[in-house]
C-alpha positions in Angstrom: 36.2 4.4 -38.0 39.5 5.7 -37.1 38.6 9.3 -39.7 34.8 9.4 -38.1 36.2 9.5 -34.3 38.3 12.7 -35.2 34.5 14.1 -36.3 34.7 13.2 -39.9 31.9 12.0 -42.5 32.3 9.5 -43.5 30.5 7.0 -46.1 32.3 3.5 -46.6 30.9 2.2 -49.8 30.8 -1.3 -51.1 31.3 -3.3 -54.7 31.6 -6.1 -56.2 34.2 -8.5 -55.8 36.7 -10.4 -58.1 36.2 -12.7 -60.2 32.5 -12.6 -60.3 32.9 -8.8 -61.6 36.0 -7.1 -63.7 37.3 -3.5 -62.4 34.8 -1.9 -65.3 32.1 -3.6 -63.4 33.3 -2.4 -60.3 33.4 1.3 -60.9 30.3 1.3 -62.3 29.3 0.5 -58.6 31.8 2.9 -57.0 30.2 5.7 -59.5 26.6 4.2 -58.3 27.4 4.7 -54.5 29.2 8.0 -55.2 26.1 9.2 -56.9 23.7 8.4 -53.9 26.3 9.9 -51.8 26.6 13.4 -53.8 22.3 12.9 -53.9 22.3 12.7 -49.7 25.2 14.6 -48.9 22.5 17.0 -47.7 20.9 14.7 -45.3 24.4 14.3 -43.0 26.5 17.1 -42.2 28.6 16.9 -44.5 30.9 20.1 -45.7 30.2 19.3 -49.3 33.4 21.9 -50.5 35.9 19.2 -49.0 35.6 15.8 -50.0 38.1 13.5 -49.7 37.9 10.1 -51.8 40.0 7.0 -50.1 40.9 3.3 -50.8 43.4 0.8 -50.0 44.9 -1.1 -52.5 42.2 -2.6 -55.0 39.8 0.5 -53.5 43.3 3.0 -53.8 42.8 2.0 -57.4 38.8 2.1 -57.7 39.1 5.4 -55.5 41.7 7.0 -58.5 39.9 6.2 -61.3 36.6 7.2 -59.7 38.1 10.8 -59.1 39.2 10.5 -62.8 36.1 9.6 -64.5 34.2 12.2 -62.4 35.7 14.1 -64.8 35.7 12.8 -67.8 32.6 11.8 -69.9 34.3 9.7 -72.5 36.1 7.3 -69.8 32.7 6.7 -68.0 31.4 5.9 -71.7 34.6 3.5 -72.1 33.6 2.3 -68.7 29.9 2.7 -68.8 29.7 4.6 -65.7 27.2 6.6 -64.5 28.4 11.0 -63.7 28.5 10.8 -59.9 28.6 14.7 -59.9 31.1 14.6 -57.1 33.8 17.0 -56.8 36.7 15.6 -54.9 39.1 17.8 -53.0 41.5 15.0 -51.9 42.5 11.9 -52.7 44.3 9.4 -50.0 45.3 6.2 -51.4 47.4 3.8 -49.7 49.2 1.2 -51.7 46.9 1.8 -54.7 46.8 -0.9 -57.8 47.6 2.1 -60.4 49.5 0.0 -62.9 48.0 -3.4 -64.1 49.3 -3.7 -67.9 52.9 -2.7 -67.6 54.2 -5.2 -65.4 55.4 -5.7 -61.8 54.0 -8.6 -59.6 50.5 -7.3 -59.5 50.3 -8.4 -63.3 49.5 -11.6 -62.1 46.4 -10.1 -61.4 45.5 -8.8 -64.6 42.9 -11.3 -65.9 41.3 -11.7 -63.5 40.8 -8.0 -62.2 40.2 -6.6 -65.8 38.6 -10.0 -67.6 40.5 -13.2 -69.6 40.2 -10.7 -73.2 41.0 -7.8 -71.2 43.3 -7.0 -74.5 40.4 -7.2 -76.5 38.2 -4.7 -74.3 37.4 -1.2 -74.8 39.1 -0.7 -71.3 42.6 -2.0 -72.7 44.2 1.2 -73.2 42.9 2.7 -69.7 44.4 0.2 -67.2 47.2 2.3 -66.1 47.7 5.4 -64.2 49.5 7.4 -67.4 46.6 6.2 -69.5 44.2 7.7 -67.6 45.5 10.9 -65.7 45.4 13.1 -68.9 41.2 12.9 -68.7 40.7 15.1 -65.6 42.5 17.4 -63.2 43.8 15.3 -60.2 43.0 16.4 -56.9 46.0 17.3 -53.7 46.8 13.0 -53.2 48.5 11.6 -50.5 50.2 8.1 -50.6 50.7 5.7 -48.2 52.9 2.5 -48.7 55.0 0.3 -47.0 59.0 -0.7 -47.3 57.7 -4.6 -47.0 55.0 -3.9 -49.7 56.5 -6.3 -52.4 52.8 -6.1 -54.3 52.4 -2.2 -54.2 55.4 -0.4 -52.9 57.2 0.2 -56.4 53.7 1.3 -57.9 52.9 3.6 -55.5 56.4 5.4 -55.8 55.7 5.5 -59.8 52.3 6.8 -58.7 53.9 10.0 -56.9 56.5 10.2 -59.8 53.1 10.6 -62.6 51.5 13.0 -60.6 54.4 15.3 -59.7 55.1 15.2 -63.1 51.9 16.4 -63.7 52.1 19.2 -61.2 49.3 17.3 -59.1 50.4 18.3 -55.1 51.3 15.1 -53.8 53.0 13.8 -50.3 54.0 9.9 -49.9 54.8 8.4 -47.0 56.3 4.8 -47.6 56.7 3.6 -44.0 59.9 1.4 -42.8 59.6 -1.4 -40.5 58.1 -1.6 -37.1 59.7 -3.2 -33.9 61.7 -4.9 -36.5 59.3 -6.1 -39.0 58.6 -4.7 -42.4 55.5 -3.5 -43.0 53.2 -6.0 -45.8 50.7 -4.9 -48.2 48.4 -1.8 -46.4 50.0 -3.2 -43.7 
């Protein structure tokens, strides 16, 4: 709401939930909805040479991988995804889930985001930012996190480190506490 009132398009799109679906599942729906989106764009008034893809946490993730496999035929094979035919211009992900596999307390997580014999999937080698960010040219990315983000914080500053390291522009902004109070989780 807060991008439309500064005269912004803007399409919130929807998928399905944990743990009646796995991430796979859920970026086929992302690509599904970014499809319809890059099929209507010309129905809004949209300025189709600057899109900007967005997602908090869980969607920060979806949001990433759906600018990736935009990109990249054999990870929407891997994934079964459909080509949205989007071209993204920007990504702004706050507090995304970028690494499930190599630890940190979002692990926890793991089997149920990415399925109980998620080691036995065809996804098991994509379920990390550095597994992934080879497959495509990642668009100008700004981060958002928080100092009181014990789930995302420390993933989100790895985040920045890949993608300089990549040459991808990228700003963070981890903010510090408020009136006193540390800032959780997309706070």
């Amino acid at each position: 709401r807060a991008i439309a009132n500064r005269g912004f398009v803007v399409f919130s799109i929807s998928y399905r939930l944990a743990p009646d679906v796995i991430v796979p599942e859920q970026l086929q729906d992302c690509m599904t909805a970014l499809k319809w989106i890059n099929d209507n764009m010309a129905d809004y008034p949209c300025d189709t040479d600057s899109v900007m893809l967005t997602g908090d946490s869980a969607g920060g993730q979806l949001s990433f991988y759906s600018a990736v496999l935009m990109q990249s035929e054999e990870l929407r094979e891997k994934f079964n995804a459909d080509n949205a035919g989007l071209d993204i211009d920007a990504l702004l992900l706050t507090s995304p889930v970028a690494y499930m596999k190599s630890g940190g307390p979002l692990s926890i997580y793991t089997k149920i985001l990415w399925g109980e014999d998620y080691k036995d999937r065809e996804t098991y080698n994509f379920m990390d930012a550095d597994e992934i960010v080879d497959f495509a040219e990642i668009p100008p990315t700004y981060l958002i996190t928080s100092s009181g983000d014990s789930l995302a914080n420390k993933q989100t500053h790895k985040l920045a480190e890949l993608l300089e390291s990549k040459g991808v522009q990228t700003v963070i902004r981890d903010y510090d506490a408020v009136d006193g109070k540390k800032l959780p989780h997309v706070f």
